[in-house]
C-alpha positions as CSV (number, residue, x, y, z in Angstrom):
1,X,-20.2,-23.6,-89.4
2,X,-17.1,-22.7,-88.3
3,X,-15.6,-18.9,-89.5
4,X,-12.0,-18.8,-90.8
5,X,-9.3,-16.8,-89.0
6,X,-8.3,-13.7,-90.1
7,X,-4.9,-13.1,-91.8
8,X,-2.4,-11.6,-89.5
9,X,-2.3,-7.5,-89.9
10,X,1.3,-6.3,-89.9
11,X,2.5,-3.8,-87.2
12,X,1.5,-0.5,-87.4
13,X,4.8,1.9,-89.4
14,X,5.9,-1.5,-91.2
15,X,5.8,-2.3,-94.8
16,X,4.0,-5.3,-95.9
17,X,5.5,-7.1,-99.1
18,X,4.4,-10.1,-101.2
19,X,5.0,-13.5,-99.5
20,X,8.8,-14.0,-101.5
21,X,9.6,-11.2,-102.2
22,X,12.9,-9.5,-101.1
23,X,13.7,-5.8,-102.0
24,X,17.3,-6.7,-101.4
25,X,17.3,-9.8,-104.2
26,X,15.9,-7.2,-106.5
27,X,18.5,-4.6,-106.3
28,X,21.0,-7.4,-106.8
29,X,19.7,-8.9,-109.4
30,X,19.3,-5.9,-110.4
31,X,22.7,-5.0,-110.5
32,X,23.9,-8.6,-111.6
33,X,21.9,-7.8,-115.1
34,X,23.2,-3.8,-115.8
35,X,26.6,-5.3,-115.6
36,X,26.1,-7.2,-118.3
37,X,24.9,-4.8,-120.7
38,X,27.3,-3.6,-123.5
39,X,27.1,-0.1,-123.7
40,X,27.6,1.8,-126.5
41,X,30.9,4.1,-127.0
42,X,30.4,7.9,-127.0
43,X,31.2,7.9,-131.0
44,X,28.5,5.0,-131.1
45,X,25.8,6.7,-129.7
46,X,26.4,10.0,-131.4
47,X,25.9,8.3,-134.9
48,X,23.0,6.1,-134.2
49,X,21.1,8.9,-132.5
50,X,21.9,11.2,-135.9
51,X,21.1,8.0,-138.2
52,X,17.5,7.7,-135.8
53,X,16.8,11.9,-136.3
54,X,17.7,11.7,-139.9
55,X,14.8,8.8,-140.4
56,X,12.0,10.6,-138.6
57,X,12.8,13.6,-140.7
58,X,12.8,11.9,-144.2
59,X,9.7,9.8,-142.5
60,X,8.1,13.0,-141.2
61,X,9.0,15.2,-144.8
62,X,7.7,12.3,-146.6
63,X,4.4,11.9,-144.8
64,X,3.8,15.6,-145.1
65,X,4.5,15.3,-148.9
66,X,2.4,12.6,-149.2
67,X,-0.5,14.2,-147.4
68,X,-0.3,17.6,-149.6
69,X,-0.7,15.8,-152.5
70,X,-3.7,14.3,-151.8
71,X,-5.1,17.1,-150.7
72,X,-4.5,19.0,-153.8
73,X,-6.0,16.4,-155.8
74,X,-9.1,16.3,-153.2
75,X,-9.6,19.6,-154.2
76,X,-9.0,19.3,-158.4
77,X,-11.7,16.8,-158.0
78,X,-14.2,18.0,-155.9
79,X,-14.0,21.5,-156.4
Protein backbone atom coordinates (compact mmCIF):
# COMPACT_ATOMS: atom_id res chain seq x y z
CA UNK A 1 0.00 0.00 0.00
CA UNK A 2 1.51 3.06 -0.63
CA UNK A 3 0.97 6.16 2.25
CA UNK A 4 0.13 9.61 0.85
CA UNK A 5 2.43 12.59 1.35
CA UNK A 6 1.82 14.89 3.89
CA UNK A 7 0.60 18.51 3.13
CA UNK A 8 3.27 20.98 3.20
CA UNK A 9 3.45 22.79 6.88
CA UNK A 10 4.03 26.53 6.42
CA UNK A 11 7.14 28.30 7.98
CA UNK A 12 7.23 28.75 11.43
CA UNK A 13 5.90 32.96 12.32
CA UNK A 14 3.84 32.89 8.89
CA UNK A 15 0.13 32.99 8.53
CA UNK A 16 -1.51 30.32 6.69
CA UNK A 17 -4.76 31.39 4.60
CA UNK A 18 -7.32 29.41 2.56
CA UNK A 19 -6.03 28.31 -0.89
CA UNK A 20 -7.73 31.85 -2.81
CA UNK A 21 -7.91 33.89 -0.52
CA UNK A 22 -6.27 37.31 -0.50
CA UNK A 23 -6.55 39.75 2.57
CA UNK A 24 -5.73 42.51 0.20
CA UNK A 25 -8.88 41.58 -2.42
CA UNK A 26 -10.95 41.75 0.72
CA UNK A 27 -10.20 45.14 1.93
CA UNK A 28 -10.74 46.35 -1.59
CA UNK A 29 -13.67 44.92 -2.26
CA UNK A 30 -14.30 46.00 0.76
CA UNK A 31 -13.94 49.41 0.09
CA UNK A 32 -15.34 49.15 -3.58
CA UNK A 33 -18.89 48.22 -1.69
CA UNK A 34 -18.92 51.19 1.40
CA UNK A 35 -18.58 53.51 -1.45
CA UNK A 36 -21.54 52.70 -2.69
CA UNK A 37 -23.71 52.99 0.16
CA UNK A 38 -26.08 56.01 0.44
CA UNK A 39 -25.89 57.32 3.74
CA UNK A 40 -28.31 58.96 5.44
CA UNK A 41 -28.13 62.99 6.14
CA UNK A 42 -27.65 64.07 9.75
CA UNK A 43 -31.59 65.43 9.69
CA UNK A 44 -32.27 61.80 8.29
CA UNK A 45 -30.95 59.88 10.78
CA UNK A 46 -32.18 62.04 13.65
CA UNK A 47 -35.83 61.43 12.67
CA UNK A 48 -35.75 57.79 11.85
CA UNK A 49 -33.88 56.99 14.99
CA UNK A 50 -36.89 59.09 17.04
CA UNK A 51 -39.71 57.47 14.65
CA UNK A 52 -37.75 53.75 15.74
CA UNK A 53 -37.71 54.87 19.85
CA UNK A 54 -41.21 56.14 19.58
CA UNK A 55 -42.39 52.46 18.18
CA UNK A 56 -40.65 50.42 20.90
CA UNK A 57 -42.28 52.67 23.41
CA UNK A 58 -45.88 52.51 22.16
CA UNK A 59 -44.89 48.55 21.45
CA UNK A 60 -43.30 48.26 24.99
CA UNK A 61 -46.41 50.52 26.81
CA UNK A 62 -48.74 48.38 24.88
CA UNK A 63 -47.37 44.97 25.81
CA UNK A 64 -47.20 45.99 29.39
CA UNK A 65 -50.94 47.11 29.20
CA UNK A 66 -51.83 44.13 27.62
CA UNK A 67 -50.16 41.89 30.15
CA UNK A 68 -51.79 43.86 33.30
CA UNK A 69 -54.98 43.12 32.07
CA UNK A 70 -54.81 39.80 31.95
CA UNK A 71 -53.49 39.48 35.06
CA UNK A 72 -56.16 41.32 36.71
CA UNK A 73 -58.67 39.16 35.10
CA UNK A 74 -56.49 35.96 36.14
CA UNK A 75 -57.06 36.94 39.43
CA UNK A 76 -61.17 38.09 39.23
CA UNK A 77 -61.41 34.58 38.11
CA UNK A 78 -59.39 32.50 40.11
CA UNK A 79 -59.43 34.15 43.18
Amino acid sequence: MVKKPEPLKPAPGTVESAPGFNPDQLVQDSKDELSKVIWPSRQQLISESLAVIAMVTLSATTIYLVNNLFSWAAGKVFV
